[in-house]
N, CA, C and O atoms as a GROMACS GRO file, in nm:
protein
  240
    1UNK      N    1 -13.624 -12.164  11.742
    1UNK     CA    2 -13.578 -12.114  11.614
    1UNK      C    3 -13.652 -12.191  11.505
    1UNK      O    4 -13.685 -12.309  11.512
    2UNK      N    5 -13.677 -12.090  11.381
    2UNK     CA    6 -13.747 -12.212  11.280
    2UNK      C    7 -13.688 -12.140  11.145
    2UNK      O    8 -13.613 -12.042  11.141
    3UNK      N    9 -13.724 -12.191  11.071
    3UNK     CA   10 -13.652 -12.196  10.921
    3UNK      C   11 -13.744 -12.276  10.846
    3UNK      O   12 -13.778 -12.384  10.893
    4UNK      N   13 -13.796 -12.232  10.717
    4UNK     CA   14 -13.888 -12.268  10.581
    4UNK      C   15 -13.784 -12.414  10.549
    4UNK      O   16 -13.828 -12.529  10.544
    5UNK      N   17 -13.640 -12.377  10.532
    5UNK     CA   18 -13.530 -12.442  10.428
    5UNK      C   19 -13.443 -12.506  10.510
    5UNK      O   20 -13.444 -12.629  10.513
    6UNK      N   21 -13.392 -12.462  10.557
    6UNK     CA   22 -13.319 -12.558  10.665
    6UNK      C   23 -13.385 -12.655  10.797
    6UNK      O   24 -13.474 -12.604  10.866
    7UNK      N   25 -13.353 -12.748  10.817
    7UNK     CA   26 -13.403 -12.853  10.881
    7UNK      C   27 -13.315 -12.884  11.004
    7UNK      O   28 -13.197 -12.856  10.982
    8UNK      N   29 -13.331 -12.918  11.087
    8UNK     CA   30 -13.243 -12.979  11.228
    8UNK      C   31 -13.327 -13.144  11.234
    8UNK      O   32 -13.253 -13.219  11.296
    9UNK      N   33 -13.436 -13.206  11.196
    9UNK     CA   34 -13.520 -13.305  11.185
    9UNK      C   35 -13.603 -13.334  11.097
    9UNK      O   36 -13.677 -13.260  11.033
   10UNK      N   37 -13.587 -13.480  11.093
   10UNK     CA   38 -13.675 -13.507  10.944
   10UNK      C   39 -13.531 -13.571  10.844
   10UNK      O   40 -13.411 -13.594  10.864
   11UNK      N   41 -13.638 -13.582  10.718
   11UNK     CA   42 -13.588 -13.690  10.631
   11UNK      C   43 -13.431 -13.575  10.577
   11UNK      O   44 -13.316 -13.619  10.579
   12UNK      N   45 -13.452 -13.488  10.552
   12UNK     CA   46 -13.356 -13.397  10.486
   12UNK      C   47 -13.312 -13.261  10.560
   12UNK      O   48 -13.302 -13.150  10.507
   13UNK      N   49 -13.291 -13.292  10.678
   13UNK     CA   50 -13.217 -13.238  10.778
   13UNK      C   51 -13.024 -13.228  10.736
   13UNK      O   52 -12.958 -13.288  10.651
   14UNK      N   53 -12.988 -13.130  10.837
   14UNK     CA   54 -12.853 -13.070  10.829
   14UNK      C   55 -12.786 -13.135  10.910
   14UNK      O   56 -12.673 -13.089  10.925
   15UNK      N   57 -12.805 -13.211  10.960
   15UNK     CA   58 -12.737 -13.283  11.070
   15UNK      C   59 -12.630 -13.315  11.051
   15UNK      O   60 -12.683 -13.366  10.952
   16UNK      N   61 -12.500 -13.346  11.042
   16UNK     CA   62 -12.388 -13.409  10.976
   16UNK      C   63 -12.296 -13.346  10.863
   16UNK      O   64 -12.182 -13.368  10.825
   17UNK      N   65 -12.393 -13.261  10.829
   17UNK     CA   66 -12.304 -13.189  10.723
   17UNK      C   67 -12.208 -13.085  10.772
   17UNK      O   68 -12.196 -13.034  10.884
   18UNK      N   69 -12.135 -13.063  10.645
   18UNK     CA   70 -12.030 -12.991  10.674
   18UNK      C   71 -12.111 -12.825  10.621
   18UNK      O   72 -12.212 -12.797  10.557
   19UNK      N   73 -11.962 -12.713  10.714
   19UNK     CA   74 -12.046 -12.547  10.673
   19UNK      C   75 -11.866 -12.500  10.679
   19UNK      O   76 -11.792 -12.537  10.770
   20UNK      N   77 -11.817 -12.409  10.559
   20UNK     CA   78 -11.726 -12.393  10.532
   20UNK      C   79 -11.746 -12.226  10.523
   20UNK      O   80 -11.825 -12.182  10.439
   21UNK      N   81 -11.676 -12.138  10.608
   21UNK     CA   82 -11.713 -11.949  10.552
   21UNK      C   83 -11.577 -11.905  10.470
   21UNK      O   84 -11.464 -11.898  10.517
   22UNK      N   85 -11.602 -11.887  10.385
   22UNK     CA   86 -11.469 -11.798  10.318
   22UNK      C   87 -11.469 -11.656  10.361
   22UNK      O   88 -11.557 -11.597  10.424
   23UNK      N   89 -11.340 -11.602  10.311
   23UNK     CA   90 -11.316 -11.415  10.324
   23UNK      C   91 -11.427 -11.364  10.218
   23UNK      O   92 -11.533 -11.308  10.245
   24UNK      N   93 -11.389 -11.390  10.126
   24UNK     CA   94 -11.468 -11.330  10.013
   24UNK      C   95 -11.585 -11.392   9.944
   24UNK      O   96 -11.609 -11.512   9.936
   25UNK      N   97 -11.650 -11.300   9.898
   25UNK     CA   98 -11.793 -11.324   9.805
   25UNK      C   99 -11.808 -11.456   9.689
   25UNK      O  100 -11.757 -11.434   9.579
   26UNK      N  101 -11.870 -11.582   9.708
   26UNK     CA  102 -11.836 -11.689   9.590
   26UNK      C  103 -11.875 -11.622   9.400
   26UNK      O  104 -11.988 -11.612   9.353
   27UNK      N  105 -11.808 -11.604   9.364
   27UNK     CA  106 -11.850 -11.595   9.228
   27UNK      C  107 -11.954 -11.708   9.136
   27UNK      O  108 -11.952 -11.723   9.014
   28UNK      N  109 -12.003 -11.747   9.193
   28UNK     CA  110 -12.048 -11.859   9.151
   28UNK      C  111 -12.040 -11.949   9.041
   28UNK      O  112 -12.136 -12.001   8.983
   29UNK      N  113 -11.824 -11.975   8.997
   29UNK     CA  114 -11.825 -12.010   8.865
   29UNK      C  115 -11.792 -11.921   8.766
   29UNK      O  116 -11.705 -11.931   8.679
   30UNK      N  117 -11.872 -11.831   8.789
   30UNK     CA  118 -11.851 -11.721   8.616
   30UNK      C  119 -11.736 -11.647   8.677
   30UNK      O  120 -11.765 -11.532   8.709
   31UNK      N  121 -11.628 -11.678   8.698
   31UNK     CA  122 -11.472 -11.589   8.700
   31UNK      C  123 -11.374 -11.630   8.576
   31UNK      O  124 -11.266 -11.579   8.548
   32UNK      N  125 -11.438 -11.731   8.512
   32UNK     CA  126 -11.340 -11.751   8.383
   32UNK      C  127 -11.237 -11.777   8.383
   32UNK      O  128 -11.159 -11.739   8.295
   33UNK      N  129 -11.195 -11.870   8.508
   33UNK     CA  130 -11.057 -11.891   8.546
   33UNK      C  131 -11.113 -12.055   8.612
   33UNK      O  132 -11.229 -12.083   8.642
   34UNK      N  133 -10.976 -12.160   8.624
   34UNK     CA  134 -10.975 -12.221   8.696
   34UNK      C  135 -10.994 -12.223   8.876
   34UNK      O  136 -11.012 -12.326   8.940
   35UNK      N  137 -10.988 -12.114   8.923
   35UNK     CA  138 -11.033 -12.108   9.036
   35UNK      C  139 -11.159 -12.109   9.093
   35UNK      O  140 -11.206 -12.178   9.183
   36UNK      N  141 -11.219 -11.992   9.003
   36UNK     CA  142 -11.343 -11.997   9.017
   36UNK      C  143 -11.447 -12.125   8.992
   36UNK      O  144 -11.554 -12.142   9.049
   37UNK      N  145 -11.388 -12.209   8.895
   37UNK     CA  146 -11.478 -12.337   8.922
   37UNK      C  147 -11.455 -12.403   9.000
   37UNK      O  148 -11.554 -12.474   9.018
   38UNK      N  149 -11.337 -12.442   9.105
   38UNK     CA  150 -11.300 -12.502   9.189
   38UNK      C  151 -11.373 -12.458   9.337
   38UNK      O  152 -11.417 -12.527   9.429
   39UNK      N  153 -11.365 -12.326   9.318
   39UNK     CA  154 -11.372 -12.271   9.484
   39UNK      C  155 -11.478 -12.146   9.490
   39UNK      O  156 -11.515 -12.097   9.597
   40UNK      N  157 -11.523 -12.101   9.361
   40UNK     CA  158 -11.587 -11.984   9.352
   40UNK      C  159 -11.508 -11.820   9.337
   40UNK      O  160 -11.562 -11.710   9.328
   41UNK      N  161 -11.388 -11.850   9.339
   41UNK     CA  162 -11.282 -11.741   9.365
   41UNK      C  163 -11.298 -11.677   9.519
   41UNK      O  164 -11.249 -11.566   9.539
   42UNK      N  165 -11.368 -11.749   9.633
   42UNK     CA  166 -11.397 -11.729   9.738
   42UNK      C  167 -11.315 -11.654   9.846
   42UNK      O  168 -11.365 -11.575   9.926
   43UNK      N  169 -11.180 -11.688   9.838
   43UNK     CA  170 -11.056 -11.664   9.902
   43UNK      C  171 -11.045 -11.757  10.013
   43UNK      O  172 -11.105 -11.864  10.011
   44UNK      N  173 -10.963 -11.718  10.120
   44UNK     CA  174 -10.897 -11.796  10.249
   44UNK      C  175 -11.042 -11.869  10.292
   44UNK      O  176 -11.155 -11.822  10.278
   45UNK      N  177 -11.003 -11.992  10.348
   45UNK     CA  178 -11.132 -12.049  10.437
   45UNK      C  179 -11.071 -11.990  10.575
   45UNK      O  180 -10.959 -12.005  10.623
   46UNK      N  181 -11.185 -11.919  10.621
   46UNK     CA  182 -11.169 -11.848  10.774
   46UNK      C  183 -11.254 -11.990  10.928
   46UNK      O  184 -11.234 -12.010  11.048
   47UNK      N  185 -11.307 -12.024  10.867
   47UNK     CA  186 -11.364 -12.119  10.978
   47UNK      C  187 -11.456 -12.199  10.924
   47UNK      O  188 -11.520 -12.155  10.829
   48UNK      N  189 -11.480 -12.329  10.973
   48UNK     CA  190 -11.523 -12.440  10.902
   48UNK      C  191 -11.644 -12.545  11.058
   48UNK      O  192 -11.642 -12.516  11.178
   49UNK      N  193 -11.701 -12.620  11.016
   49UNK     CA  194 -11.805 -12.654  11.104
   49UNK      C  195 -11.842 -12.798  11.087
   49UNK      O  196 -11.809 -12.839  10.976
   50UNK      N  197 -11.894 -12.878  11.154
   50UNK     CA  198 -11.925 -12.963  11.130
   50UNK      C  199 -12.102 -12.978  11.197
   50UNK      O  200 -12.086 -13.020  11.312
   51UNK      N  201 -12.259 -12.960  11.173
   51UNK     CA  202 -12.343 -12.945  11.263
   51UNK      C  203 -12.396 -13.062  11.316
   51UNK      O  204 -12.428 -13.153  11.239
   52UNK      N  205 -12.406 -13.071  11.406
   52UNK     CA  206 -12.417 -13.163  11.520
   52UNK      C  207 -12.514 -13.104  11.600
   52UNK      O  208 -12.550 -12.986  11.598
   53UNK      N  209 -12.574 -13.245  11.709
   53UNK     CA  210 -12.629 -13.175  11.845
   53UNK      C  211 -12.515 -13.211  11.958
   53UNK      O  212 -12.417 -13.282  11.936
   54UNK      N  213 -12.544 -13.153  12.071
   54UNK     CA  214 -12.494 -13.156  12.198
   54UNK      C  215 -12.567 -13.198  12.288
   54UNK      O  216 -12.679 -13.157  12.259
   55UNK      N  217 -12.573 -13.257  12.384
   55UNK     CA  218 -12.628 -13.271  12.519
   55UNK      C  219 -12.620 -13.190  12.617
   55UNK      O  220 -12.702 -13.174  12.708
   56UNK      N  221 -12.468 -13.109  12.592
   56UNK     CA  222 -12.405 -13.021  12.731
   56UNK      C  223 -12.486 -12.882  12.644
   56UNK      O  224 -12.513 -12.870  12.525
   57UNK      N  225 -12.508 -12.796  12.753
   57UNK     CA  226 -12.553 -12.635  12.713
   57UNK      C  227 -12.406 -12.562  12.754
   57UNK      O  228 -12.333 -12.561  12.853
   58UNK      N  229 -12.403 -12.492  12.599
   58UNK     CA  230 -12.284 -12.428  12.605
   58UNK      C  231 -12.289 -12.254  12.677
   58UNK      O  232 -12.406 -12.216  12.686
   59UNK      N  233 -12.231 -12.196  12.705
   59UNK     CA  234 -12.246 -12.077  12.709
   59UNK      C  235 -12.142 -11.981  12.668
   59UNK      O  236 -12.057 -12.050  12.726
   60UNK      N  237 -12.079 -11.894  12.625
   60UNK     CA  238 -12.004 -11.764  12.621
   60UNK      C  239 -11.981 -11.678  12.703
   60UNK      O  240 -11.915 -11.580  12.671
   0.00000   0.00000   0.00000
């Protein structure tokens, strides 16, 4: 797999970080409400991540 922007190695790699998916579309801010600067008006967080490597191969 490769990617321009995202990294798995190197100085500015993803390794460790966190990945959060909401229900809905982020507004990015412009909702004119306190929510929207907080959260994007995003809605429910549906599943959340932490990226890491593994040693074990997973399968499905």
């Amino acid at each position: 797999m490769y990617d321009d922007v995202i990294k798995l190695k190197g100085k500015c790699n993803i390794i460790g970080r966190g990945l959060i998916i909401h229900a809905d579309t982020d507004d990015c801010g412009l909702g004119n409400n306190d929510a929207s600067l907080l959260n994007g008006n995003a809605g429910k967080r549906i599943a959340c991540a932490i990226i890491g490597y593994s040693k074990d191969n997973f399968t499905c």
